[in-house]
Structure formats: C-alpha cells, structure tokens
N, C-alpha and C positions, 0 to 999 in steps of 0.2 A: 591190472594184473600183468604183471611181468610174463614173458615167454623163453628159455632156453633155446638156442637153435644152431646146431655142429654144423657148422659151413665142411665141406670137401677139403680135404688136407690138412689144415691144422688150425684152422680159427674157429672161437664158438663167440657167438654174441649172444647179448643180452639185451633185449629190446625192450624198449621203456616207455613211458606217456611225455613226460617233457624233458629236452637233455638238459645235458650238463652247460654247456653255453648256449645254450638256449636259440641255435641254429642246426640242429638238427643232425651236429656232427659226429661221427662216432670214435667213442676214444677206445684208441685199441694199444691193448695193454702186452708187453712181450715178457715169455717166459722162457728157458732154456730147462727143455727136454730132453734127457730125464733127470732128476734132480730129486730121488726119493729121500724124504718125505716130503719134501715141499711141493713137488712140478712133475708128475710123473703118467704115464698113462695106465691103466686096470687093466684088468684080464680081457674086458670087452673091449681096449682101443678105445675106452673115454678120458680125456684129458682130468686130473683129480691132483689132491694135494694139500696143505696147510695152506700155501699161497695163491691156490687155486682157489682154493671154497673160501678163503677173506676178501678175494678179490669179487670173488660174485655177491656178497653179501657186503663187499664197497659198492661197488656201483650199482645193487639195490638201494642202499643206502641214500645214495647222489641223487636216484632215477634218471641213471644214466643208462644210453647205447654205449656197450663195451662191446669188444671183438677181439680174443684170447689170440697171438700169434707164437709162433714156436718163432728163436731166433736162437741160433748156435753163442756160444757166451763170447769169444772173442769177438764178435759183432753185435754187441749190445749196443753200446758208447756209441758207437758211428754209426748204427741205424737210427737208433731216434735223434742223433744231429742232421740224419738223411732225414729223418721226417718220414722213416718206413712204418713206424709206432709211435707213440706219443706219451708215455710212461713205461722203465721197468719194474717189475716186480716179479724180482729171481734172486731173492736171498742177495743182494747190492750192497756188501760192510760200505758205510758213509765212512769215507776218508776224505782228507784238504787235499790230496790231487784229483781225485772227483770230481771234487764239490767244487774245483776250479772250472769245470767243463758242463757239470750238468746240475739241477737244482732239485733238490732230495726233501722231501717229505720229512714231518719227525720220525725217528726210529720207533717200529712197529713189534722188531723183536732184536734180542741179541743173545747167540751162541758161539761156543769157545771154536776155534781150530782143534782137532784129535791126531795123535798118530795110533795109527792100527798097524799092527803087522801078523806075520805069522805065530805059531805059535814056540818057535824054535827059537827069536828074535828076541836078545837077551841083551843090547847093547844102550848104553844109555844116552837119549838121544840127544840131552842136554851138554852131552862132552865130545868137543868140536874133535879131539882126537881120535876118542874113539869110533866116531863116526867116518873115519877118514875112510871112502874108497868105498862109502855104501851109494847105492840108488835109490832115492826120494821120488816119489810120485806127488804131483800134484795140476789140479786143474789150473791150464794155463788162463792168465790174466787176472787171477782170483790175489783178497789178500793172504791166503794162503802160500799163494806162488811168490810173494813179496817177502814175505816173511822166512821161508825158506832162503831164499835167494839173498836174503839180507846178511843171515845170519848162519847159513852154510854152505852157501855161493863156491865158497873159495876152498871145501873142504870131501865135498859130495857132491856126485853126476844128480843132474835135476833132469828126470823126464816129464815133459809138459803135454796133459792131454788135455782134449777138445772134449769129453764128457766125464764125468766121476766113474760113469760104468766101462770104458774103456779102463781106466785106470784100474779100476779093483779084480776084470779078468787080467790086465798083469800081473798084478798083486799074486791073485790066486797060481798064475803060471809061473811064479817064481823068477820073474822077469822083473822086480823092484822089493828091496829089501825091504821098506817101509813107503806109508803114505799119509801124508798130511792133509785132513779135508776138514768142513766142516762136522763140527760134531755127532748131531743126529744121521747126517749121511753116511756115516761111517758106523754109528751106531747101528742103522737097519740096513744098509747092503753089507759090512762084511764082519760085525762083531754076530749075526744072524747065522751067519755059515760056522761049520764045525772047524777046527782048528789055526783059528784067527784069535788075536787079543788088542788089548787095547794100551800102548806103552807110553811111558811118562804121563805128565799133566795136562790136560786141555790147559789151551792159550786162549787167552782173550785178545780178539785183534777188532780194531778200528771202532767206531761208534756205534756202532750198533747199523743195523739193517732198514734203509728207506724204500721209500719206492722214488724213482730216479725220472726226472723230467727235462724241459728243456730251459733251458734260465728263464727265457720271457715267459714262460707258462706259469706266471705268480698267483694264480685265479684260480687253474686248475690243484695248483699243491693247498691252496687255501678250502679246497672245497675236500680232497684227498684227508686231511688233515684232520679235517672236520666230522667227516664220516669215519677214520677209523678213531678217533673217541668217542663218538657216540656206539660206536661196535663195545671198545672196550668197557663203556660203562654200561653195557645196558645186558653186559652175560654173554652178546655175540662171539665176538672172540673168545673169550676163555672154552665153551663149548667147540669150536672148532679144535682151537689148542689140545684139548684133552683126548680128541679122535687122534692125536698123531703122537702126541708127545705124553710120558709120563712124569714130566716136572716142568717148572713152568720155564717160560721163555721169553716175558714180559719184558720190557725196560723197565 
C-alpha cells in the first residue's frame, strides 16, 4: 500500500514496496509552480493538477519512490543536467533543440498556443503590420516565447515572464496588449475573469508534450513509457483528463 507524504517546502513523495531501479533510489520529478491547470497549488497549499495527479498515478504505476520538486521553468533544462531532478514533467512541447539536450518520453498530451487579450483588443494578430508597436506577453523559455519571437520578433516588444501568473496580472493591469500562452492556461486563468477574450486561432506548436529526462536515462523513459500506456489504456488517464479539461488532449 502506497503512502502520500508533503515533505517541508515543496516536495511530496510517494513511497513504494520496490523501486523503479531496484536500488532504492528516488526519482524525483520537477514541476513549475503554478501552471493552472496542469501544476498548481489549492486553497489548502496542496500541490494538485492534470500533471500532478498523472504523475502520482505514474509512479504508482512503476511502484516507484517519487518526490514532486517546484523548479522555476527557466531552470528546468540545466537542473536535471545538474542532477537536482531526474525527469520533467511541466507541460515540456518536445522540440529537435530539446531533444538535442535531453531525452523525452512519447508525448502524453498535446495543446495549441492561445492569444487572450482584453476585451477592447480588436487587432488581428496574424498581421505583422498591424500588430506593429503592440506588447506580447509570454512565458520566458516556453515554445511559445519561440514562436513569438520567430515570427514577430522584429515587429512587437516581447515581455518575458518567469510565471504565466505574473503575466496575466500584467495582462489584467493593462501593462501588455496581448498574451500567447498555452491554451488551457489561458483558458482558466484569464478567459475565467470578466472582460478578457480569446483572439485569433490557437496554434499548434512542437510535438506534443513529454516528460523530459536525462539521455543516458534509457530505462527510466522505457519504464515511464510504459506506465503512461497502461494509464491510457486502462481508463486512468482519460478520468484524470476529464477533472481538468472539457475536450480531450490525447495525442
């Protein structure tokens, strides 16, 4: 029988009968807090989420020692090359400059990029001209912030923030004319509040969403792999899915 237990500050582990390499190691898993609906904390300061509650029911799965770490997202990449964690799983689009660094899991889900803006915000965002001389919001390092910066780099001020909730009380304080984030996160932090909307078409960017490892960790993505198909076929996931999302999000 599995046990829950909220370590002091921001790690919860999952302690198990035999691990995952079968030396007693515990793999701990980094998320960037907050990241509603995926990674966020509840009313009571419990860590919760789409990628939360898959993650507890992967490494129930494994019967694995997991230990949940908060890591700010522009230190994702170079802490599990540090070895501070040893898988991400924080909504990570699987892209070829990634996957040149680190070795991803199959994709688990995949959601569009959204712009939201106010509800005054009337400019189409697809035309480089028109957009000349607005402010974009977007979370720095994300492919979001690529995609931006690709494609209107040269035409629009790019402010880059450290959390999506820093961005959207700009948003709100009329400090960015628009914001490009993932979908669902813009869906429930700022299409939720009263005079917000949702302009042009969600984007599809990169491959879809892995959980992010270290290249020689070929055992561990093989065992990862393994347990979230047997999530997906056995009802687990879809039932998580559905507490968060109201369409699906499957690859």
């Amino acid at each position: 029988m599995k046990k829950l237990i909220v370590a002091a500050g921001c790690a919860l582990a999952m302690m198990a009968g035999t691990t995952l390499a079968q030396d007693g190691e515990t793999i701990r898993i980094a998320f960037d807090v907050p990241y509603e609906p995926f990674e966020y904390r509840d009313d009571d300061g419990n860590l919760t989420g789409f990628e939360v509650e898959l993650a507890e029911a992967m490494c129930e799965e494994m019967d694995a020692n997991c230990e949940f770490v908060i890591q700010a997202w522009d230190g994702m990449i170079p802490g599990l090359l540090a070895r501070k964690f040893d898988a991400i799983m924080s909504s990570m689009s699987i892209t070829p400059e990634r996957a040149e660094r680190v070795l991803f899991s199959e994709p688990y889900y995949n959601t569009p990029g959204g712009w939201f803006a106010r509800e005054d915000f009337n400019t189409d965002v697809t035309d480089e001209s028109a957009m000349e001389g607005k402010t974009v919001g977007v979370q720095r390092g994300t492919t979001m912030d690529t995609y931006v910066t690709e494609n209107l780099g040269g035409v629009v001020t790019i402010k880059r923030y450290t959390t999506a909730d820093d961005m959207v009380l700009d948003l709100e304080g009329q400090r960015l004319d628009v914001v490009f984030v993932d979908y669902p996160v813009g869906e429930q932090t700022i299409l939720s509040k009263d005079g917000f909307k949702e302009v042009g078409e969600p984007v599809k960017l990169g491959q879809g969403i892995g959980v992010a490892m270290r290249k020689r960790d070929k055992e561990l993505a093989e065992e990862i792999n393994a347990a979230l198909e047997t999530l997906k076929n056995d009802g687990t996931y879809d039932a998580i899915m559905e507490k968060y999302f109201n369409y699906d999000i499957k690859m």
